[in-house]
C-alpha positions as CSV (number, residue, x, y, z in Angstrom):
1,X,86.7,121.8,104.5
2,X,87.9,120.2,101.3
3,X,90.6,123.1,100.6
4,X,91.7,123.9,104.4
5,X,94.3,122.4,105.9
6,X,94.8,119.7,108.4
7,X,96.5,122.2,111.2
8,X,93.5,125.9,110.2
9,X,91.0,124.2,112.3
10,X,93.6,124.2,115.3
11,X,91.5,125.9,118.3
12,X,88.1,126.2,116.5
13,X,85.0,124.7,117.9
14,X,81.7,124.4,116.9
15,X,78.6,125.1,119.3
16,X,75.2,123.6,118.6
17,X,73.0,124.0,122.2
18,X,75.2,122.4,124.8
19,X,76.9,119.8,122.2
20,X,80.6,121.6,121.6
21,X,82.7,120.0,118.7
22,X,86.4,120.8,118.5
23,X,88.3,120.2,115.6
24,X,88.4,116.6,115.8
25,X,84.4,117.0,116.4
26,X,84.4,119.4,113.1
27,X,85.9,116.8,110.5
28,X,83.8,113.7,111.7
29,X,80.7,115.6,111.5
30,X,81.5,116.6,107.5
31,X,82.9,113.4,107.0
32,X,79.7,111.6,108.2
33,X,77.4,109.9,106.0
34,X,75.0,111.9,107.3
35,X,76.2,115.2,106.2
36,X,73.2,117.0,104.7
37,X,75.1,119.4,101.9
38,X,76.3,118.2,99.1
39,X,80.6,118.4,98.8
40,X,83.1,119.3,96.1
41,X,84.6,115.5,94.3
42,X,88.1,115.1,94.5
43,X,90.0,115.4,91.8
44,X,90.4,111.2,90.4
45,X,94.2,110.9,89.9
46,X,95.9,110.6,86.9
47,X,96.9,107.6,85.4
48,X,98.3,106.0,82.5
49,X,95.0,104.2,81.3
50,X,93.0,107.9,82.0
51,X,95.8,109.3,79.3
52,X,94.5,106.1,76.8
């Protein structure tokens, strides 16, 4: 999720029992607090007191 993006996720879905998840569905449920694997950090960006 961190590297794809916006627009690849256009047309998947994701099927858990009889809960379906489009990509809208997809990017809340990795976004969620409650998101049980651990994700990449984003790069900080660079400023001028980082090159202090």
């Amino acid at each position: 999720m961190e590297q794809l993006p916006t627009d690849s996720l256009n047309g998947a879905y994701l099927q858990v029992e009889e809960a379906r998840f489009d990509q809208n569905g997809i990017r809340s449920l990795y976004e969620s607090e409650a998101f049980p694997l651990p994700r990449r950090r984003k790069p900080a960006a660079n400023t001028d007191a980082d090159a202090a």
